[in-house]
MDTraj code that builds the backbone (N, CA, C; nanometers):
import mdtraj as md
import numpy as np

residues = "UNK UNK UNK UNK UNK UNK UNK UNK UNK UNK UNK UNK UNK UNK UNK UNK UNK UNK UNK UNK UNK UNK UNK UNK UNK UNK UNK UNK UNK UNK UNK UNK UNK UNK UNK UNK UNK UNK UNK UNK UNK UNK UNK UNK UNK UNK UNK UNK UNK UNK UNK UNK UNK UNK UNK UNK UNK UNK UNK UNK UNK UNK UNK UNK UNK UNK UNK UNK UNK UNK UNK UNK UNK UNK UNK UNK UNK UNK UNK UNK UNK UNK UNK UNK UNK UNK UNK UNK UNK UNK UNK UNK UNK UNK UNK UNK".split()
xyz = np.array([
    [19.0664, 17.5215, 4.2015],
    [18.9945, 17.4383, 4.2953],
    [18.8494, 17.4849, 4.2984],
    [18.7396, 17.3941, 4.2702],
    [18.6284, 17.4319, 4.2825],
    [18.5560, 17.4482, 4.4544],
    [18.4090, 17.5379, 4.4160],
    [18.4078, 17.5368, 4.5617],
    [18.3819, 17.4689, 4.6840],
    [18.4210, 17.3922, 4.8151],
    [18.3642, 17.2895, 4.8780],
    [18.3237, 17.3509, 5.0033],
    [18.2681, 17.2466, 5.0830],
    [18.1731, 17.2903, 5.2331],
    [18.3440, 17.3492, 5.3116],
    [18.4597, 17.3106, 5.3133],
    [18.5251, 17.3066, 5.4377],
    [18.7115, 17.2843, 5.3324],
    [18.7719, 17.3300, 5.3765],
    [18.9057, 17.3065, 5.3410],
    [19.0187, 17.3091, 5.4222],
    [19.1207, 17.1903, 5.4049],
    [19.2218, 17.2144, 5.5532],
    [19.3436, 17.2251, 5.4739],
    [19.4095, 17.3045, 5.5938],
    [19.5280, 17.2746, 5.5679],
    [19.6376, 17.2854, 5.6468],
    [19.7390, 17.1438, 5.6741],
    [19.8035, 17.1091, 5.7701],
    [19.9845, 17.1736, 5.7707],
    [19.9887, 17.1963, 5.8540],
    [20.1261, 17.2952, 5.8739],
    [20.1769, 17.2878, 6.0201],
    [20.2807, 17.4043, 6.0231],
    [20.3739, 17.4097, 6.1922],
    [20.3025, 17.5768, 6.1995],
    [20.2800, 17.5965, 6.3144],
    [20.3247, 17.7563, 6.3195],
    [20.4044, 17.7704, 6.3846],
    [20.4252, 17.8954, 6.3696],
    [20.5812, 17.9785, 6.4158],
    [20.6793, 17.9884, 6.2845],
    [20.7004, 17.9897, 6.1854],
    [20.7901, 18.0074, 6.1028],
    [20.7616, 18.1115, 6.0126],
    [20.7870, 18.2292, 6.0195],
    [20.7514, 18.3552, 6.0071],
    [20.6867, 18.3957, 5.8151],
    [20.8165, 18.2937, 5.7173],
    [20.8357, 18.2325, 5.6265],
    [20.6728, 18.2177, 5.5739],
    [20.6761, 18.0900, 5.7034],
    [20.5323, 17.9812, 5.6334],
    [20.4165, 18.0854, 5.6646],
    [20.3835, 18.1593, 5.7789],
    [20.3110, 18.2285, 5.7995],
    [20.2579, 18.3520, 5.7106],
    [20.3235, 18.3795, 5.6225],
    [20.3291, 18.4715, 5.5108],
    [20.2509, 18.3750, 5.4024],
    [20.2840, 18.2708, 5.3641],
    [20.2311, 18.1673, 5.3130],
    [20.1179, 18.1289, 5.3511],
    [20.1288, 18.0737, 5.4328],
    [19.9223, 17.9950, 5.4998],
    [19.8232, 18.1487, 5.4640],
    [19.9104, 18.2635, 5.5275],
    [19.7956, 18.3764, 5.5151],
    [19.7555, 18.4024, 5.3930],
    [19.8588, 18.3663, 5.2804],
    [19.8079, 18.3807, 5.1156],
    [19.7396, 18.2474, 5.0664],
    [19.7649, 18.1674, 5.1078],
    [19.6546, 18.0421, 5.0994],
    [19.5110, 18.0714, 5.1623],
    [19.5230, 18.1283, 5.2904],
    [19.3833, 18.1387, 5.3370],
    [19.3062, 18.2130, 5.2777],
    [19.3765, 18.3076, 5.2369],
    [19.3100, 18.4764, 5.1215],
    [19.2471, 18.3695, 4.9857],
    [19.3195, 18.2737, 4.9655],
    [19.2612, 18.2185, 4.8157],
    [19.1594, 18.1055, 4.8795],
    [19.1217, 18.0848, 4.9654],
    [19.0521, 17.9741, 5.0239],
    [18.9154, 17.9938, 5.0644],
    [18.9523, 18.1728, 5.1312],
    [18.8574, 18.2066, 5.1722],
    [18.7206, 18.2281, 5.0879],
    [18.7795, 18.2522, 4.9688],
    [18.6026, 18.2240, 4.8387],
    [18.6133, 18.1504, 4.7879],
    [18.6548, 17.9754, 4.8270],
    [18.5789, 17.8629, 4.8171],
    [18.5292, 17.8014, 4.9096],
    [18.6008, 17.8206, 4.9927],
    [18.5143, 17.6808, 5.1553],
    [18.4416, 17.8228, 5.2473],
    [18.3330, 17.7259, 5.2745],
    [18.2722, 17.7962, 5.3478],
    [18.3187, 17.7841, 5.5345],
    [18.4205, 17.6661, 5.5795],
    [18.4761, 17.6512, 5.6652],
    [18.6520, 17.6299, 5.6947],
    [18.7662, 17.6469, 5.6906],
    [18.8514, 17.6681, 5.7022],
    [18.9409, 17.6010, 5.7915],
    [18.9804, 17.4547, 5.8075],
    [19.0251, 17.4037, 5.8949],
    [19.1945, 17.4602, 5.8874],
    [19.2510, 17.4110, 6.0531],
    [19.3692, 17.4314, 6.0570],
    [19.4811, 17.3054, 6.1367],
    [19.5102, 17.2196, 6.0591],
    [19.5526, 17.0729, 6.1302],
    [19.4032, 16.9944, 6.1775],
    [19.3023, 16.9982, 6.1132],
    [19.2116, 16.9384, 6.1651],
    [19.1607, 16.8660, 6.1021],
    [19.0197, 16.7834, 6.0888],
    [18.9869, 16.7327, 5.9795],
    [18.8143, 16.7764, 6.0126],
    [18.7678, 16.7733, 5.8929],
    [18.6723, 16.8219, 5.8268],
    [18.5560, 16.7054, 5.9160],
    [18.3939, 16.7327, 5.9523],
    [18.2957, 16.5790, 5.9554],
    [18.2893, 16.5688, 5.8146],
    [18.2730, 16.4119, 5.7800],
    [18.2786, 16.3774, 5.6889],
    [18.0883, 16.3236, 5.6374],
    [18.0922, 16.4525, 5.5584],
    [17.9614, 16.5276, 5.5145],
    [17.9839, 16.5446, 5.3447],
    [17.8381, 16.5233, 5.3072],
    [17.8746, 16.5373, 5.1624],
    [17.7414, 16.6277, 5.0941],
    [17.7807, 16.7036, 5.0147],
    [17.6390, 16.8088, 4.9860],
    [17.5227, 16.6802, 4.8591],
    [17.4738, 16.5732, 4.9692],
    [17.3852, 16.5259, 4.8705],
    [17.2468, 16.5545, 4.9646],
    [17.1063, 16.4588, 4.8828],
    [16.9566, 16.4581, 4.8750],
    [16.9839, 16.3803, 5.0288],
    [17.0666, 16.2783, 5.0563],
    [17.0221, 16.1881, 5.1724],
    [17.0945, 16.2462, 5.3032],
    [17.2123, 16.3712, 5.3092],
    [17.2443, 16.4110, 5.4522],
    [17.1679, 16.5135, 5.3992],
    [17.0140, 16.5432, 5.5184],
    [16.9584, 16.6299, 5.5731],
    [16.9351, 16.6232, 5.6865],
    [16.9410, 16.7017, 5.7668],
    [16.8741, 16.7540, 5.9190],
    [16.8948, 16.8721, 5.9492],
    [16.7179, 16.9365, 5.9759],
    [16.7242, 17.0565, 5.9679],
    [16.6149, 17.0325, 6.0869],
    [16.5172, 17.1649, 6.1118],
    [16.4374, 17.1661, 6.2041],
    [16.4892, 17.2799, 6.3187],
    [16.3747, 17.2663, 6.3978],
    [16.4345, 17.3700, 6.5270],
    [16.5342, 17.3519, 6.6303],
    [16.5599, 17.4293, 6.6780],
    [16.6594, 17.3901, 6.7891],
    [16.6567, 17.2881, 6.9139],
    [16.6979, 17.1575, 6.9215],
    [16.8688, 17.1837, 6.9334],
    [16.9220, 17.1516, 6.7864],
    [16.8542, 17.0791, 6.6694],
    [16.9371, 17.0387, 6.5554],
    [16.9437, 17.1245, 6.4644],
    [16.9496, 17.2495, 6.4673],
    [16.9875, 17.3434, 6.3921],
    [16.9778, 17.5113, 6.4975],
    [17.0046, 17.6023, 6.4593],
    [17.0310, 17.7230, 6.5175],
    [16.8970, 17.7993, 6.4284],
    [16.9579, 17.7658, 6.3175],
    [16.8009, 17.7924, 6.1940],
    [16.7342, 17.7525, 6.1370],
    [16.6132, 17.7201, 6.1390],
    [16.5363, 17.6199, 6.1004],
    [16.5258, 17.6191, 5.9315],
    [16.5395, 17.8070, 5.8410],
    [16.5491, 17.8220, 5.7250],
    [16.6763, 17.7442, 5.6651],
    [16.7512, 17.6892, 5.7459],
    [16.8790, 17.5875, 5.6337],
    [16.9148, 17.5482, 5.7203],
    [16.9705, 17.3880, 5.6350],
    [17.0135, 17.2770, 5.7371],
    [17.2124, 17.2800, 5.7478],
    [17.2463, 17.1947, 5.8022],
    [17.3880, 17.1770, 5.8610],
    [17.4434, 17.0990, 5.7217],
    [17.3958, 17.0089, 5.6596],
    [17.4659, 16.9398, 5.5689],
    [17.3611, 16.9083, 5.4686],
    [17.3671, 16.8513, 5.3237],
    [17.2881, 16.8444, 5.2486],
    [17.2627, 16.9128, 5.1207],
    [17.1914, 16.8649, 5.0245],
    [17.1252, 16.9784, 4.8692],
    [17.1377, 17.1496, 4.9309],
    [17.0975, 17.1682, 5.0281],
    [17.0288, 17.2838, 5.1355],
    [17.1183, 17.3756, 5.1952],
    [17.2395, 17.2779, 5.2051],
    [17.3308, 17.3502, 5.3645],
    [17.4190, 17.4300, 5.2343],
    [17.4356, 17.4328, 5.0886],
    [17.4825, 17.5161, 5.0364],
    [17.4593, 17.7066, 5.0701],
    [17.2984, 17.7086, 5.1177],
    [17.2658, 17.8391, 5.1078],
    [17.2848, 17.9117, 5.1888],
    [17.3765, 17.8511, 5.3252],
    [17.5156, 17.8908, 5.4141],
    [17.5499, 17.9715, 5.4093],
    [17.6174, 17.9349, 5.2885],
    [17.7541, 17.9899, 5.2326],
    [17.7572, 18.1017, 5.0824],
    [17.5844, 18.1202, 5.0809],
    [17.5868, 18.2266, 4.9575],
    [17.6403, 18.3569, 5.0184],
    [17.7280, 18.4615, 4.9250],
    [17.7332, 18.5554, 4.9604],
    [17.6663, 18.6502, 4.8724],
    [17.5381, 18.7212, 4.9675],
    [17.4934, 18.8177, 4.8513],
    [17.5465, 18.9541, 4.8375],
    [17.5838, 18.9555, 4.6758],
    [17.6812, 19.1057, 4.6699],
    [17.5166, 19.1910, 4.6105],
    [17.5361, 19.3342, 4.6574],
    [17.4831, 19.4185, 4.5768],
    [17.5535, 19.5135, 4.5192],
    [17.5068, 19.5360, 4.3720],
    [17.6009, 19.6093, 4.2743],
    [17.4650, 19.7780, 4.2831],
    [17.5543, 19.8379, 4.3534],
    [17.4643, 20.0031, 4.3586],
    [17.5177, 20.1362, 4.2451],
    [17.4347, 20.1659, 4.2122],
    [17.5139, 20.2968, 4.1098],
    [17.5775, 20.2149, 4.0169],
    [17.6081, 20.0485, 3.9877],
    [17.6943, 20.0482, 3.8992],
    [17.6263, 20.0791, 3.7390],
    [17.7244, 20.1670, 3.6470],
    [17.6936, 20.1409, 3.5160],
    [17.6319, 19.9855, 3.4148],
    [17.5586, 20.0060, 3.3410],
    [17.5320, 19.8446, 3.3060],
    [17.6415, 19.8232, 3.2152],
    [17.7127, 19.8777, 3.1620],
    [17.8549, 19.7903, 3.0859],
    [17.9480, 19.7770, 3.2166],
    [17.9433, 19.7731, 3.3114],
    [18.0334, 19.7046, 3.4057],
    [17.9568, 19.6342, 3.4774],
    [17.8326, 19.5845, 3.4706],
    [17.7246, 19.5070, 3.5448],
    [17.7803, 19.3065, 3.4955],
    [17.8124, 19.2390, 3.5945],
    [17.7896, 19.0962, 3.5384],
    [17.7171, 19.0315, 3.3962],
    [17.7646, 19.0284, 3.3067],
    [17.6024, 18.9848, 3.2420],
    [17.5225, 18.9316, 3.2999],
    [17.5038, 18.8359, 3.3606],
    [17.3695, 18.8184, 3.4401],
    [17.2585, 18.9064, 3.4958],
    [17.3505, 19.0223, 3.5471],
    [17.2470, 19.1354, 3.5939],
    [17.2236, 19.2406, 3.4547],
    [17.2715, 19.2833, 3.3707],
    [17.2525, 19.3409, 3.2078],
    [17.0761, 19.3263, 3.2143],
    [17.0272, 19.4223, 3.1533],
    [16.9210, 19.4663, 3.1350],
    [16.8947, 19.3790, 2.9671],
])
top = md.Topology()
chain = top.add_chain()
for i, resn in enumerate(residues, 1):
    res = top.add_residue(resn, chain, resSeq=i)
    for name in ("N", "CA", "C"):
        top.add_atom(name, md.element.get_by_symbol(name[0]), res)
traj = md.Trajectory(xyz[None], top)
């Protein structure tokens, strides 16, 4: 599954079974959606050029990135830093 803004997924709780389950779904979910529904449904938002709104508060919390849009991806970056690592275990991307 590639990565999206939000992912649901609909179930019972209480079944000790399924609960072992949803928690290994959520573990694989958790590094693609940047939001995590549970019986709910998602706003229906799409990462293009025409949903933007950004600006100061009240329509955003941060004015550096918006809620939906090209933009609202940079959310959801997680920046790793690689310290002490050797460069043959470095990403190629980071390789000298």
């Amino acid at each position: 599954m590639p990565g999206s803004l939000t992912a649901t997924v609909h179930g019972e709780a209480g079944d000790p079974a399924d609960a072992e389950l949803v928690r290994g779904l959520f573990a694989q979910l958790e590094s693609r959606a940047g939001r995590l529904l549970w019986n709910g449904w998602p706003t229906g938002v799409a990462v293009a050029p025409a949903m933007q709104h950004g600006g100061p508060w009240p329509a955003t919390t941060s004015p550096l990135h918006t809620s939906v849009g090209t933009t609202a991806v940079r959310r959801f970056l997680v920046p790793v830093v690689y310290q002490d690592v050797p460069e043959e275990l470095l990403p190629p991307v980071l390789r000298a």
